[in-house]
C-alpha positions as a printed Julia matrix, in Angstrom:
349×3 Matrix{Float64}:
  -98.08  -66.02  -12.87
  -98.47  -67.02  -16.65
  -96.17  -65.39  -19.41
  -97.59  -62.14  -20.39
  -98.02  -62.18  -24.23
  -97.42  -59.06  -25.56
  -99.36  -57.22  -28.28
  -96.58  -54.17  -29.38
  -98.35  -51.05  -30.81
  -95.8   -48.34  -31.86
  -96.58  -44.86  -32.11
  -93.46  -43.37  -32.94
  -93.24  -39.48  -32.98
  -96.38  -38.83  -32.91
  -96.83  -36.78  -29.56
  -93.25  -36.04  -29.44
  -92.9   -32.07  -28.58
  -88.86  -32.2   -28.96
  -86.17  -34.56  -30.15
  -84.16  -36.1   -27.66
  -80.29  -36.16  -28.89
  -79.74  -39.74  -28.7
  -83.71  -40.38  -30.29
  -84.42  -41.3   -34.13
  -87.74  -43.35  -33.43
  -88.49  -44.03  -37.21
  -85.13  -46.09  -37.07
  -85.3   -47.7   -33.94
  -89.28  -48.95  -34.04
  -88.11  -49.63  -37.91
  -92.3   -48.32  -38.74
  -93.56  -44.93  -39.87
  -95.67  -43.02  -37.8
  -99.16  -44.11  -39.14
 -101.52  -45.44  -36.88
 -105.37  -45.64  -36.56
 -107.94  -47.47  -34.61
 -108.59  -50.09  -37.56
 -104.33  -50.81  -37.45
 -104.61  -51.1   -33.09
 -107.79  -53.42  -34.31
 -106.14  -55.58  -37.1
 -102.82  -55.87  -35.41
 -104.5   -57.22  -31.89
 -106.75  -60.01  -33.64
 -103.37  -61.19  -35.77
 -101.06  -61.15  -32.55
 -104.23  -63.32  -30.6
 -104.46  -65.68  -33.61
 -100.59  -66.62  -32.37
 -101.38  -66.89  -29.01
 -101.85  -70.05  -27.51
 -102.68  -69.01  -23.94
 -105.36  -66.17  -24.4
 -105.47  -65.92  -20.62
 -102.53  -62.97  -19.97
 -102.51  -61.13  -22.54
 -101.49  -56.74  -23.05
 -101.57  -54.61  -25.68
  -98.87  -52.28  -25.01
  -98.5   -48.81  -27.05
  -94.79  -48.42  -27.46
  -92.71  -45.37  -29.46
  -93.32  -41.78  -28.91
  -95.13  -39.66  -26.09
  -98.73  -41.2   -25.99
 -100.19  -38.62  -23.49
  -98.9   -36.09  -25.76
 -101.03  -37.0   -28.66
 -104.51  -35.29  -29.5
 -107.1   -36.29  -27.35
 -108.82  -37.6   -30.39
 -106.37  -39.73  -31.69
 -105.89  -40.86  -28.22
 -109.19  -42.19  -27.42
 -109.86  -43.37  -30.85
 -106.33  -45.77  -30.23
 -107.5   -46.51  -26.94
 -110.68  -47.25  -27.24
 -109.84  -49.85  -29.93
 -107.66  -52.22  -27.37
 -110.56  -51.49  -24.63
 -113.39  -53.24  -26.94
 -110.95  -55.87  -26.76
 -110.68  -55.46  -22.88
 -114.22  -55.18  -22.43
 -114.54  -58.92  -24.58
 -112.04  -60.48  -21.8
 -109.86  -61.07  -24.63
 -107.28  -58.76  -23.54
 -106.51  -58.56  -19.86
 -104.21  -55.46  -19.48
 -103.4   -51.79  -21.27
 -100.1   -50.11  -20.97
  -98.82  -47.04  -22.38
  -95.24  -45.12  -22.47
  -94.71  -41.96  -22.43
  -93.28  -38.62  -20.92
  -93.21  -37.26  -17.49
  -93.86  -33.56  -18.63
  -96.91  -35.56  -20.57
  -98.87  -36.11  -17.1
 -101.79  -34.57  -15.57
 -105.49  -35.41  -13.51
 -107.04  -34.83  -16.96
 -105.18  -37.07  -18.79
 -105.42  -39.86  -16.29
 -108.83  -39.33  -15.31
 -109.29  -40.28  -19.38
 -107.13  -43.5   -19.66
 -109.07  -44.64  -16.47
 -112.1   -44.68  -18.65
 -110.27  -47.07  -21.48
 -109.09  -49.36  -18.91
 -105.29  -48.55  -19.12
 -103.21  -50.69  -16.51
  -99.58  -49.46  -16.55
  -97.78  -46.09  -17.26
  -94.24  -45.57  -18.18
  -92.52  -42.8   -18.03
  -89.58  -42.57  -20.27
  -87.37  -40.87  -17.78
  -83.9   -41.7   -19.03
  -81.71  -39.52  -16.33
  -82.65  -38.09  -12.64
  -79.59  -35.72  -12.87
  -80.52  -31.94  -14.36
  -77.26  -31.73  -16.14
  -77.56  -35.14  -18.1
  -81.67  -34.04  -19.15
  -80.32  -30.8   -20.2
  -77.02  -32.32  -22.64
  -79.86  -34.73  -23.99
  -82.39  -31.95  -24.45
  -85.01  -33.71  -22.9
  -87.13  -30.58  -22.37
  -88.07  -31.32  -18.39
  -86.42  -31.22  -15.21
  -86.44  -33.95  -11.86
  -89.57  -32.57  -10.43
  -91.44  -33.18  -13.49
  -90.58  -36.99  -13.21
  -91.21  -36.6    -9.02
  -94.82  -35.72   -9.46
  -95.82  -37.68  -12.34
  -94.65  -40.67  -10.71
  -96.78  -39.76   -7.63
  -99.6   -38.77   -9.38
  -99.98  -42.05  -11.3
  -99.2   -44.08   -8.33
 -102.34  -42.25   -6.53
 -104.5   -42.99   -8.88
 -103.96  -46.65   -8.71
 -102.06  -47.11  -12.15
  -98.53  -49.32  -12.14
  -95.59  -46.94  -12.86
  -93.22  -48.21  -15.1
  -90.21  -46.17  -14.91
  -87.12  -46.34  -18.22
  -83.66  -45.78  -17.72
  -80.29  -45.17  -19.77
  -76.93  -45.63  -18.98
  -73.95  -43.91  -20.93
  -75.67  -40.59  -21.99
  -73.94  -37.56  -22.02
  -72.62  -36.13  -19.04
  -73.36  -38.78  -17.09
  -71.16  -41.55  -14.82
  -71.81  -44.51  -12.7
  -72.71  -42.48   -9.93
  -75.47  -40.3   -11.63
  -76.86  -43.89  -12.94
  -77.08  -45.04   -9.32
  -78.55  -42.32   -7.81
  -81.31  -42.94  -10.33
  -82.07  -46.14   -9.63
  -82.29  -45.71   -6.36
  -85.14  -42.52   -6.89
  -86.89  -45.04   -9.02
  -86.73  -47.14   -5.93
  -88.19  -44.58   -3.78
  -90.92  -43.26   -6.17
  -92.46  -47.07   -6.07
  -91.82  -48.23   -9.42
  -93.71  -51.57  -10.27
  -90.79  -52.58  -13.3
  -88.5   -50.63  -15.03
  -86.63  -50.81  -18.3
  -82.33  -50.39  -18.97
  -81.16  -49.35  -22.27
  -77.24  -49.04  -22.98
  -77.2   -45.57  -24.95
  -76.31  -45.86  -28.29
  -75.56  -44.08  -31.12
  -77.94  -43.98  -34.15
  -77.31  -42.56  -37.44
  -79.49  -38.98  -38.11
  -79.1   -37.75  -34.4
  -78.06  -35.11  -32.74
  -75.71  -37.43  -30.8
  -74.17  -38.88  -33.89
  -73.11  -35.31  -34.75
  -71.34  -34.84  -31.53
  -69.92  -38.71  -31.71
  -68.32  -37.78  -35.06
  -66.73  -34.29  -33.16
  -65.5   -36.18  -30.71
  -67.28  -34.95  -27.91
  -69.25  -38.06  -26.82
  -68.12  -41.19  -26.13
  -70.06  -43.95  -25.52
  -69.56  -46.81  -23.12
  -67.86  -49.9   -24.65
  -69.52  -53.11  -24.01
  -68.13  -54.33  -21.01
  -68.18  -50.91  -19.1
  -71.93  -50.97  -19.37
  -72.61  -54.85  -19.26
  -70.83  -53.67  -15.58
  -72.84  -50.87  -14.92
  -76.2   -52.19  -15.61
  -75.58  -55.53  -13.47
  -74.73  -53.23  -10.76
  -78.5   -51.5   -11.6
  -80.36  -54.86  -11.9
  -78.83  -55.91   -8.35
  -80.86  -52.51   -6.64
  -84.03  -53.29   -8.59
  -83.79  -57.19   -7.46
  -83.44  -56.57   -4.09
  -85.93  -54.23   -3.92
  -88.44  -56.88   -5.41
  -88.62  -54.39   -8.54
  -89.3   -56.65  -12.04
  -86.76  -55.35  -14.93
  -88.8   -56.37  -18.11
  -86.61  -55.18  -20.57
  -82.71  -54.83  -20.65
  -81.26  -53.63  -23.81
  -82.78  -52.47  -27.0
  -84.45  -55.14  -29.07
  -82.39  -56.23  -32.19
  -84.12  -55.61  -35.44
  -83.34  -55.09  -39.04
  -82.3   -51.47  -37.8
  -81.18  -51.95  -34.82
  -77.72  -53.69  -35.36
  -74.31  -52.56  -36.68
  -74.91  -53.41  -39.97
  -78.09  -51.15  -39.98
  -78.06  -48.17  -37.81
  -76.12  -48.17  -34.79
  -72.9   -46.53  -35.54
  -71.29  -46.98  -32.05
  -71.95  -48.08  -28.42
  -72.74  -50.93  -26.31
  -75.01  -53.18  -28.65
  -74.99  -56.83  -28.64
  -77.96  -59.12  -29.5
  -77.95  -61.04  -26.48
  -77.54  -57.88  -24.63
  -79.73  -59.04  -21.17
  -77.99  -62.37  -21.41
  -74.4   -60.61  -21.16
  -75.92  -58.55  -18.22
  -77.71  -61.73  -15.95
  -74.78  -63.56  -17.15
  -71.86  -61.33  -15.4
  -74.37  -60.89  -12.67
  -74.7   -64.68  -12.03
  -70.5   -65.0   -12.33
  -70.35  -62.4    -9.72
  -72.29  -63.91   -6.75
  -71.4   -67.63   -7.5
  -67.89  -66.55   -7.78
  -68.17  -64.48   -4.06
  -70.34  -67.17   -2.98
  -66.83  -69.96   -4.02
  -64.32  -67.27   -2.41
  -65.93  -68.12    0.73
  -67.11  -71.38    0.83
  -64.24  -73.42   -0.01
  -65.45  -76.1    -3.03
  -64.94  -79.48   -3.57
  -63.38  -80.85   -6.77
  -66.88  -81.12   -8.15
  -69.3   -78.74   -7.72
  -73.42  -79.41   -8.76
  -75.42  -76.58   -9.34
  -78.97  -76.53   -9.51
  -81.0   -73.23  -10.77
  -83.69  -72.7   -13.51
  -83.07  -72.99  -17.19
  -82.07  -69.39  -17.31
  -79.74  -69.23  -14.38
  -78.3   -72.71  -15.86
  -77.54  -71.07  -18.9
  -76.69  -67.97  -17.6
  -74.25  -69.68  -15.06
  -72.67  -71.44  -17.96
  -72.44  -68.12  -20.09
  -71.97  -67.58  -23.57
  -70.28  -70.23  -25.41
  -69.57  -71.95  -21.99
  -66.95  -68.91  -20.86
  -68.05  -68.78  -17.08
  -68.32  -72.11  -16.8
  -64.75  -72.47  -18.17
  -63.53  -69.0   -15.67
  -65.0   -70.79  -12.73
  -63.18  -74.12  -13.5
  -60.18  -71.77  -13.82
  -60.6   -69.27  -10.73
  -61.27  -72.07   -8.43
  -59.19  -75.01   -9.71
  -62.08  -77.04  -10.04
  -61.88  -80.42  -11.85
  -65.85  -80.79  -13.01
  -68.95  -78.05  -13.13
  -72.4   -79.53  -13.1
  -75.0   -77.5   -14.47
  -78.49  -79.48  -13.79
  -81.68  -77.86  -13.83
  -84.21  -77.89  -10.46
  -87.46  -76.03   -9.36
  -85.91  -72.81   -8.08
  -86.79  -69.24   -8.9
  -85.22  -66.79  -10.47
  -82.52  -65.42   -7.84
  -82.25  -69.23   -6.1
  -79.6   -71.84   -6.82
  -78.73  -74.94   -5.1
  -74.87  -75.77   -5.23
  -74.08  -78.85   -4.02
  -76.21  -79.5    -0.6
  -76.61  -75.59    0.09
  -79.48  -72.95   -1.16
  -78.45  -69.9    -1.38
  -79.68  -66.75   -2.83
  -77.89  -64.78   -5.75
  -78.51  -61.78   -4.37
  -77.04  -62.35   -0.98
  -73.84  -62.84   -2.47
  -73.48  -60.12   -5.49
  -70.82  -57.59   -4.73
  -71.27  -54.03   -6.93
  -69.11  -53.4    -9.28
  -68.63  -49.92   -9.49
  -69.25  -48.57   -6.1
């Protein structure tokens, strides 16, 4: 399958019927909440006149609750990507939103604009953690939304967070594997963080939350990825996007950001199943790895630190890192292919 190009749409706070306590949209899409069909229109023919495969491309509406908008506004946004859809210009349509935000009427209208993919910003499947965060809905609201847009033939995308309020490891996993179970086509891991004008940067100052630190939930979320691989779930986003906002200098006061965020994550992920993989099948004094350009660099880590840990752990005198036609989870080390995920070991079980 060809790269999906991506055409970003943000509706920030515009359907929005609470505020979430870790959630200051205007700050994290860095835009205001303006938005009309001729902006959808303009900002679809500039993204195309990048584009130098036409033949995959999505307009995805990103920010606040889409669903929750007026019906409108909604079809007047919509229908705007669709003459694009309609053109062949434009081969998919997703939309995020919430799962209180779902019902046959509202689906039986983004069937008629041609929308592809739902997802439901979910966040937490434990009651206490939605009620600390204020998210306004309880488990069975996410239960038969999910259902609902899987019946009517729509891809569920479901969107997770780790560190929020009253939640641990276990609450995390537990998620995952309900997003599992509901039949999620992809999903989404964000670290929680904390952004200036929140309610959670209130209670960070008090003292009453604290957030992960980096490597905590680098750990956590590697343990996450390793469910949805080997469930054959795609993760298409891990970590918040850095922006002019979204960065210590701007406004993320604390928490688990770094700008290579997913790297850090596949990284330690990578380091933990070639390391198992060396515990028990006893290397030579040179070891040759083949993988893709991402697992290469991934296997080599940042600034060359697993590469250098490996030489270390296993008294090795040379690492090479040469790329070869494998996928994504599939390495070659010296005369053996072996799977990643066959050999990762969960970190916080």
């Amino acid at each position: 399958m060809s790269k999906i190009n991506i055409i970003p749409i943000f509706v920030p706070d515009y359907g929005c019927p609470l505020r979430c306590v870790f959630c200051n949209q205007k700050r994290i899409t860095g835009v205001s909440t303006d938005i009309s069909s001729d902006i959808v229109t303009n900002t679809i023919l500039e993204y195309l006149s990048y584009f130098k495969r036409k033949d995959n491309v999505e307009v995805a509406f990103y920010g606040g609750s889409f669903t929750a908008i007026d019906f409108d506004i909604q079809n007047e946004l919509l229908k705007a990507a669709y003459n694009f859809k309609e053109k062949g210009l434009v081969k998919s349509i997703r939309l995020s939103t919430r799962p209180d935000c779902i019902n046959r009427k509202i689906l039986d209208n983004l069937i008629n604009f041609g929308v592809d993919t739902i997802e439901l910003g979910v966040q937490s499947l434990d009651e206490e953690v939605l009620r600390l965060t204020n998210r306004g809905h309880n488990t069975k609201c996410v239960f038969d939304s999910s259902k609902l847009i899987k019946k009517y033939g729509f891809k569920l995308g479901l969107q997770q967070m780790v560190g929020l309020p009253g939640e641990n490891f276990q609450k995390s996993y537990k998620t995952a594997k309900t997003f599992v179970e509901l039949g999620a086509d992809c999903v989404r891991i964000y670290p929680t963080l904390v952004i200036k004008d929140t309610a959670l940067e209130r209670s960070y100052k008090r003292g009453d939350y604290v957030p992960l630190d980096l490597e905590k939930s680098v750990s956590i979320v590697s343990d996450l990825i390793h469910l949805y691989y080997v469930n054959n779930i795609e993760v298409i986003r891990v970590g918040l996007q850095p922006t002019k906002n979204i960065n210590f200098d701007g406004d993320v006061l604390a928490g688990p950001f770094h700008p290579a965020y997913r790297q850090l994550v596949e990284a330690n992920y990578v380091f933990n199943a070639l390391s198992n993989y060396l515990k028990h099948n006893k290397p030579t004094d040179e070891v040759n790895i083949f993988g893709s350009g991402r697992n290469i660099s991934n296997i080599a880590g940042q600034r060359g630190i697993n590469k250098n840990r490996l030489l270390k752990a296993f008294k090795l005198k040379k690492i090479n890192l040469r790329q070869g036609p494998f996928d994504n989870y599939r390495i070659k080390i010296n005369e053996e292919e072996i799977d990643l995920r066959d050999f990762y070991i969960m970190e916080n079980l």
